[in-house]
Phi, psi and omega in degrees: 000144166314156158296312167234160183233140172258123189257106146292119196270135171264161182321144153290342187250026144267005219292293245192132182276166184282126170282137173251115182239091155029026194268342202277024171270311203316123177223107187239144173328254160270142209207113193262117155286067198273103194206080178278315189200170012268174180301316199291297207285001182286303210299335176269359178271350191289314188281354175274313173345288171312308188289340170307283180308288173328309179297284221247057175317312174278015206257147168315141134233148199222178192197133172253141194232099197312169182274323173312340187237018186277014167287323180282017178219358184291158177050016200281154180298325201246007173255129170259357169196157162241113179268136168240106337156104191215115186273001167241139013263359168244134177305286196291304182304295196302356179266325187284345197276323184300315192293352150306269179333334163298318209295294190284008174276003165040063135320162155232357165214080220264147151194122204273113167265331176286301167106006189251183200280297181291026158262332179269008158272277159002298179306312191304319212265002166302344185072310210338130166328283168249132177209138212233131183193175205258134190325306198254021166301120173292162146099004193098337194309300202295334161297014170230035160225142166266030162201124206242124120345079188316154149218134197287009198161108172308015190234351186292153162296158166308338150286321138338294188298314207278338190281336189265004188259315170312265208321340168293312182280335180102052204242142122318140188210059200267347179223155172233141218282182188295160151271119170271155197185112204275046177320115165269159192298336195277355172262350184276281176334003192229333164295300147008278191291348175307315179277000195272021212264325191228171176302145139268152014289128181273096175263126175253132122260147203263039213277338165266192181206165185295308203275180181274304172283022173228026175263066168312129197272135219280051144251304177272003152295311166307332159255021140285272203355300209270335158311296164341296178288339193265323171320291256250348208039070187273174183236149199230117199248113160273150202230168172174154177264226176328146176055018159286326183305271183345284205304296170284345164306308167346264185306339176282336188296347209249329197264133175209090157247219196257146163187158255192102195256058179261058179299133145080355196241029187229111161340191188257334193278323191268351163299328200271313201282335177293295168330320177294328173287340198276140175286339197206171173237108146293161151173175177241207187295130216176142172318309184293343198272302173267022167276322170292324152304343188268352163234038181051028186257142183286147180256151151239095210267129168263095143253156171255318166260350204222128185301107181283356174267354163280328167211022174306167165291145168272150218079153188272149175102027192230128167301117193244110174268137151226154189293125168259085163270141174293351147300003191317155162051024194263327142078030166263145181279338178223120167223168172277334196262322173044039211268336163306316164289348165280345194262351138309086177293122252249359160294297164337278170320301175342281209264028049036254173342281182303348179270286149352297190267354156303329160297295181265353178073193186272122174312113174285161218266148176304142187099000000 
């Protein structure tokens, strides 16, 4: 057996048949969306967004959001409002102050795609008729919805799911449609002159993760890289968010050709006008991995601890390597053994890579 396999991901709309909860009548005023984080998963919330807005055209809608990521939904087309989840300068203030903004917006239909106990407060404390949330919500969550969505299997994706609570509510689902995502011009300009900085084909990478085990170690990203460049003289941007900064320097010091260090020095809209722009994505499971898929730039996605059939990028033309450990998909945060980053091979990531820009060639630039 290989050390890792490239996983083919399946269509959504095999995931799973449409739960029927007597909801596809339902025609409400107003309607709160609770999907505070992470960035990958708001980006997969993008496409129920749509099919939301299409079943309830008429209807207000709103979305609750950390303030960290509510750049991606400020100005969004399909929103009349953005609630914001803001964790400064209090953790505590800023939740009672959202949940007054909940209690009092005189919803009539909430639905919690996150599933954790202060988001099934939020749902609670809304008064709402309905409130819609997924059967196996942790944490208590699921007891503050009067209509629980089965999910047949912790292992379905994450857009699966959220695609099966639309389909629960009466959204058509013969397709599932782009994530919009509200690029401004001044963030496509301002990626444009970054890149124009380095060579094309333009490699964008992604070398950290929140955990340590979904952290491929940046020597070894730095020698495909350095492989990469002498093939193919691609030019290499690195991106990150907080505390990151360290990790791409590391790696950007090894390599030699051109490259181009913006850990830490990009908005989130311009993280994104950068990715759009980009021929590839390297990365392992990570927000910026399915921001990139949401804007159709190919991926070459590394896991290791974490399930590509629970969190691959969504869309077609993108590689997913993963480790065949018997510890595999075990979705721990911390291990002593970490036998899973040897089992990603970095022959494999290569020609991955080199496979990528081949395919797809050079990209025009967005704008």
């Amino acid at each position: 057996m290989e050390p890792c396999q490239h996983v083919h991901l399946p269509e959504p709309w095999n995931w799973s048949p449409a739960p029927s909860l007597g909801l596809e009548g339902l025609c409400p005023r107003r309607v709160l969306v609770i999907k505070p984080s992470a960035l990958g998963d708001v980006v997969q919330t993008l496409p129920v967004l749509s099919m939301l807005r299409k079943r309830f055209a008429e209807a207000e809608l709103a979305w609750v959001i950390k303030s960290s990521l509510s750049q991606l939904l400020h100005r969004h087309p399909l929103l009349d409002r953005v609630l914001v989840w803001d964790h400064t300068p209090s953790r505590r203030r800023g939740f009672l102050r959202l949940l007054g903004q909940v209690r009092w917006g005189g919803f009539d239909l909430v639905i919690d795609l996150q599933g954790l106990l202060r988001t099934g407060l939020l749902s609670l404390a809304s008064a709402a008729r309905y409130r819609v949330g997924f059967s196996n919500a942790r944490e208590g969550a699921r007891f503050c919805y009067t209509h629980r969505v089965p999910i047949p299997t912790r292992d379905l994706p994450a857009l699966a799911k959220y695609v099966l609570v639309a389909r629960a509510l009466g959204c058509p689902v013969d397709n599932i449609p782009a994530a919009m995502i509200p690029l401004r011009s001044e963030d496509v300009a301002w990626a444009r002159a970054q890149l124009a900085r380095v060579p094309r084909p333009v490699v964008a990478v992604h070398p950290g993760a929140q955990w340590p085990t979904k952290r491929w170690p940046g020597e070894r990203f730095a020698r495909v890289l350095h492989r990469l460049q002498e093939a193919t003289g691609a030019g290499v941007v690195l991106v990150g968010g907080p505390g990151e900064r360290k990790l791409c320097t590391q790696v950007a010091q090894t390599l030699p050709g051109a490259v181009l260090n913006l850990a830490e020095q990009t908005t989130l809209l311009q993280l994104a006008a950068v990715l759009q722009q980009a021929q590839v994505l390297l990365s392992g499971d990570s927000g910026p991995m399915h921001l990139a898929a949401a804007l159709n730039t190919p991926v070459v996605a590394l896991f290791t601890c974490t399930s590509p059939l629970r969190a691959g990028p969504h869309g077609k033309g993108h590689r997913v390597l993963a480790a065949q450990v018997p510890c595999a998909s075990s979705y721990r945060k911390r291990c002593r053994s970490l036998c899973c980053m040897e089992a990603i091979n970095e022959e494999q990531v290569f020609r991955a890579l080199r496979d990528q820009l081949a395919r797809w060639g050079p990209r025009r630039q967005a704008g």
